[in-house]
GUKEKOL-165477 format. One line per field, with one value per residue (C-alpha): x, z, y; residue number from 1. Coordinates in nm, 3 decimals. Example, Ala and Ser with C-alpha at 12.3 -4.5 7.8 and 13.67 -1.06 7.14 Angstrom:
2
xx: [1.230,1.367]
zz: [0.780,0.714]
yy: [-0.450,-0.106]
k: [1,2]
//
This chain:
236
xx: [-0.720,-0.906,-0.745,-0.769,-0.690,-0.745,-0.756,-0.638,-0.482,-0.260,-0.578,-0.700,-0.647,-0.403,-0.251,0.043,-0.232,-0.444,-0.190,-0.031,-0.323,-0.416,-0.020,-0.077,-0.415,-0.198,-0.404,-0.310,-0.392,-0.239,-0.253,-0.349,-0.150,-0.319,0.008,0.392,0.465,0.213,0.399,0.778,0.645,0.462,0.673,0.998,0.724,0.557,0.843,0.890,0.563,0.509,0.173,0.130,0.220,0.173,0.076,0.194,-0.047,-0.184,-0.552,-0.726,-0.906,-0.617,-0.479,-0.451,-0.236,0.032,0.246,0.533,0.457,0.504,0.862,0.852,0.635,0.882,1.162,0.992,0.855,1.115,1.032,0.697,0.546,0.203,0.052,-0.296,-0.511,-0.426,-0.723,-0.986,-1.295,-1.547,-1.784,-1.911,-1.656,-1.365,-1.534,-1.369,-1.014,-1.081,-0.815,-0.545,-0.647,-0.585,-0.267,-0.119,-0.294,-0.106,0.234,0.193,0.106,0.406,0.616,0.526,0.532,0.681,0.731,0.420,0.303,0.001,-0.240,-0.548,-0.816,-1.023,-1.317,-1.548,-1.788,-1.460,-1.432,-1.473,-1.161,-0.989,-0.996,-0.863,-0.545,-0.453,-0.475,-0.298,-0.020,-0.054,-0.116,-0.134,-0.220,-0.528,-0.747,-1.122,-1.160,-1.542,-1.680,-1.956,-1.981,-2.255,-2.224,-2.092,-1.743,-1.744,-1.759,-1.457,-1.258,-1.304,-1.187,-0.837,-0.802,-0.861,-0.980,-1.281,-1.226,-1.556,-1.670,-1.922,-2.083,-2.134,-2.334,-2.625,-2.710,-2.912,-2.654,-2.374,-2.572,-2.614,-2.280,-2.133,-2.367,-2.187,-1.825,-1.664,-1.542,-1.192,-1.187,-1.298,-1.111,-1.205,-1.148,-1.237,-1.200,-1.127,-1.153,-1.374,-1.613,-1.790,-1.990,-1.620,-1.643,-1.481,-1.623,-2.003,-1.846,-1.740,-2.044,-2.229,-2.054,-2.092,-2.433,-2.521,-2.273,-2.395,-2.026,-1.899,-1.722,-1.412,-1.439,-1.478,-1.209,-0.997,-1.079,-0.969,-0.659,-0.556,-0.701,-0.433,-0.178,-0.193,-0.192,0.072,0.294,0.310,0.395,0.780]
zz: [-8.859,-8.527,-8.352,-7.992,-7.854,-7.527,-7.291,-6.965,-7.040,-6.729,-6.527,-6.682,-6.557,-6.788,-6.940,-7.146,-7.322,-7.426,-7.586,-7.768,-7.911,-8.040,-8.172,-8.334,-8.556,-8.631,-8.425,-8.280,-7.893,-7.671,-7.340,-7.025,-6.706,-6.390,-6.236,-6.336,-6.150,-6.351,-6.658,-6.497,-6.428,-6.756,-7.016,-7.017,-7.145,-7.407,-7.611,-7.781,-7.960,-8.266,-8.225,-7.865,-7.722,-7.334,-7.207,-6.912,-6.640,-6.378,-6.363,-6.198,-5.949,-5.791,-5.726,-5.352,-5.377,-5.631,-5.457,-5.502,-5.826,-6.000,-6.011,-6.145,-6.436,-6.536,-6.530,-6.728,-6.946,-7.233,-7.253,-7.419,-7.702,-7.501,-7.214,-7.021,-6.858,-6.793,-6.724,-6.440,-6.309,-6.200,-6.095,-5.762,-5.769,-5.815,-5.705,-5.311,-5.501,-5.803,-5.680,-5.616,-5.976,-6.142,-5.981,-6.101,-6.458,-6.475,-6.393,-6.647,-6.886,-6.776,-6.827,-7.159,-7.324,-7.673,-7.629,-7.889,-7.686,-7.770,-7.466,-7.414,-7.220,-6.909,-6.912,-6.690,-6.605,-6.635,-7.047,-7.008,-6.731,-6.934,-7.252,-7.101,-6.967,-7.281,-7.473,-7.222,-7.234,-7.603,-7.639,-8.009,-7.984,-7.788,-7.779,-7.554,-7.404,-7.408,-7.411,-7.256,-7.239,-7.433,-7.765,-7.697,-7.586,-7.817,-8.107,-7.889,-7.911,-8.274,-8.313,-8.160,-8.368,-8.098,-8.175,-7.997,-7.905,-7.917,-7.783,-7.769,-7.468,-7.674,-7.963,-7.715,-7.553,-7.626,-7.566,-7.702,-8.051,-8.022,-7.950,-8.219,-8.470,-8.401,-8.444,-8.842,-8.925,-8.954,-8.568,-8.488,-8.357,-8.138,-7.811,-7.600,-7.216,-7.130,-6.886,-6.701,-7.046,-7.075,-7.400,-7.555,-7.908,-8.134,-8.455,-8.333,-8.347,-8.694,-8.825,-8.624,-8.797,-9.155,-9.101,-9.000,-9.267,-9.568,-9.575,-9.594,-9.257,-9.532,-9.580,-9.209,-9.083,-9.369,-9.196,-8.863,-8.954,-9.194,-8.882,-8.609,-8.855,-8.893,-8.526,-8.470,-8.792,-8.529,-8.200,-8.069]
yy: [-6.313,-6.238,-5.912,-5.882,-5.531,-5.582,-5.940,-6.059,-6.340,-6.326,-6.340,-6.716,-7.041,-7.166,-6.852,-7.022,-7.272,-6.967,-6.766,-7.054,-7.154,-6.822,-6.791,-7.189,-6.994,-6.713,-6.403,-6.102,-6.061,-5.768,-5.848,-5.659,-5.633,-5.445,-5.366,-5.335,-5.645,-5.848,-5.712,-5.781,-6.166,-6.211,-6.072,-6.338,-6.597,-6.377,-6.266,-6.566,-6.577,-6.353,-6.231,-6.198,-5.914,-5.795,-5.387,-5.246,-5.153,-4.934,-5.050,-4.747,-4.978,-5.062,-4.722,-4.735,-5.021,-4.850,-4.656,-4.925,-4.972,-4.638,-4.642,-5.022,-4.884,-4.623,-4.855,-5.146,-4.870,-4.960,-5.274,-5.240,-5.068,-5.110,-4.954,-5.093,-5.136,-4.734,-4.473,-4.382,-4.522,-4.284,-4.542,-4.682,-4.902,-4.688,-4.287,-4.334,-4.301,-4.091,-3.843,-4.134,-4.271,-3.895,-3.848,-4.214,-4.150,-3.816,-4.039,-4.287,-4.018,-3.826,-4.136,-4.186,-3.826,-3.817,-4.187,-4.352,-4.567,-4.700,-4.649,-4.920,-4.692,-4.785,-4.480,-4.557,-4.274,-4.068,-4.024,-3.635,-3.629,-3.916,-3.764,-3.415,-3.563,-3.766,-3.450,-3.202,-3.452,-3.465,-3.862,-3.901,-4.318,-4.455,-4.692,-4.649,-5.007,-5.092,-4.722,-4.689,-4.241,-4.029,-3.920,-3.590,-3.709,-3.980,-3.715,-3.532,-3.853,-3.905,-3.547,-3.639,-3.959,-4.216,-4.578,-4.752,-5.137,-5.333,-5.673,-5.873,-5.752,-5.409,-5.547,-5.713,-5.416,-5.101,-4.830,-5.002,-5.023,-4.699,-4.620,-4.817,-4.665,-4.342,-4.511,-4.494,-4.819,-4.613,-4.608,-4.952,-5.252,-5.556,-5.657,-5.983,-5.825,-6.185,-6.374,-6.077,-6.047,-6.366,-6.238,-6.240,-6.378,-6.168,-6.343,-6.205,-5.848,-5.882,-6.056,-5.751,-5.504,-5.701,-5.690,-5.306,-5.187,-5.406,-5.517,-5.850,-6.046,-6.030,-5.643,-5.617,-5.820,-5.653,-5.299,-5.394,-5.550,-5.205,-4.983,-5.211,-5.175,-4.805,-4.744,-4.973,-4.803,-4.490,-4.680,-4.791]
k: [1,2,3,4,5,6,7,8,9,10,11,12,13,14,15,16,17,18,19,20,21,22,23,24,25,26,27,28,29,30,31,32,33,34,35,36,37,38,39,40,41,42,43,44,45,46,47,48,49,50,51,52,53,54,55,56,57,58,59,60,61,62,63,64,65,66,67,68,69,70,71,72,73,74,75,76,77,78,79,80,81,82,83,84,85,86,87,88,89,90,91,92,93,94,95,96,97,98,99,100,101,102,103,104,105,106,107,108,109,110,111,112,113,114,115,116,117,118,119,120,121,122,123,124,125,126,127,128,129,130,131,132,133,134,135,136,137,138,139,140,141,142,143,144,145,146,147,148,149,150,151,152,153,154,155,156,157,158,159,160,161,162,163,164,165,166,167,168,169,170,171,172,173,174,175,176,177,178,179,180,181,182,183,184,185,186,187,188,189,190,191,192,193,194,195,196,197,198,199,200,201,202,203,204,205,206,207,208,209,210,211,212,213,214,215,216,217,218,219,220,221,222,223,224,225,226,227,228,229,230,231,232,233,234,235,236]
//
């Protein structure tokens, strides 16, 4: 069973094809939104599959175009257990509205206090600030989306019992080897960041992991699915 934490499959050409072909073999893929009114349109088609399931979303990029969105999330909030793409980018990209971004992060966090959720977490060059927040709103279930922060923070985030997703992107690059290195297999799951990741096979991640851990692609694939499980056991 291939587990997907985190994909886009709103944002392909043919999402309905996708995600019944990955229901037809059986494997798990949570998929993003980048705003509530992705989510509203998306979600009458997804809940008749089994193992598809669809976040809710605020993607931090888009902050500046949110403000009639925020009261959407709240309202739609109940109809997920899953929240993403959520979080802040620090980056070039996204630095112009890092105070817009904070203030809509705070929301959704707001929105979902005491509610375990399970969060899927956009970081970029923000996992100090990120990592703050979920804790001074006392997220308990979170998953780091393609973390790319030092070591120093990633040791923080392991501290609070957050998960790492990992793609394929991750495993043919310098820092992300050396990030993963750093990662127990107890806080590891897999991710595709399709259709935006186009190193996205999921099957290289395992066969990575096998590999550095002197594990077998069975004992690997058996870790992920007991570390999904047990984060989902604690999310409603």
């Amino acid at each position: 069973m291939i587990i997907d934490t985190h994909c886009h499959f709103d944002m392909m050409k043919s999402p309905e094809s996708y995600i019944q072909e990955i229901e037809n073999k059986g494997d798990i893929v949570i998929g993003m939104t980048n705003m509530p009114s992705h989510f509203k349109m998306g979600v009458p088609f997804v809940k008749k599959y089994k193992h598809i399931r669809l976040a809710l979303g605020l993607h931090p990029l888009l902050a500046s175009e949110q403000d009639n969105e925020l009261e959407l999330f709240k309202r739609l909030l109940p109809q997920t257990s899953y929240i993403g793409e959520v979080g802040l980018d620090f980056s070039r990209d996204g630095y112009s509205i890092k105070e817009k971004q904070i203030k809509n992060f705070e929301y959704v966090l707001q929105c979902i206090v005491n509610k375990n959720k399970l969060l899927s977490i956009h970081s970029k060059r923000a996992e100090e600030t990120v990592l703050e927040l979920l804790k001074k709103y006392h997220i308990s279930n979170a998953i780091f989306h393609w973390y790319s922060g030092n070591l120093s923070t990633l040791n923080k985030i392991l501290e609070c019992n957050y998960y790492f997703s990992l793609n394929e992107a991750m495993i043919e690059s310098s820092n992300g080897k050396k990030l993963i290195s750093y990662m127990p297999l107890n806080r590891i799951l897999t991710e595709t960041d399709a259709p935006f990741n186009k190193k996205c096979n999921i099957n290289n991640v395992i066969a990575y992991l096998a590999k550095e851990h002197n594990l077998s692609i069975v004992e690997i694939e058996s870790t992920i699915k007991t570390n999904f499980y047990s984060l989902i056991n604690n999310v409603q």
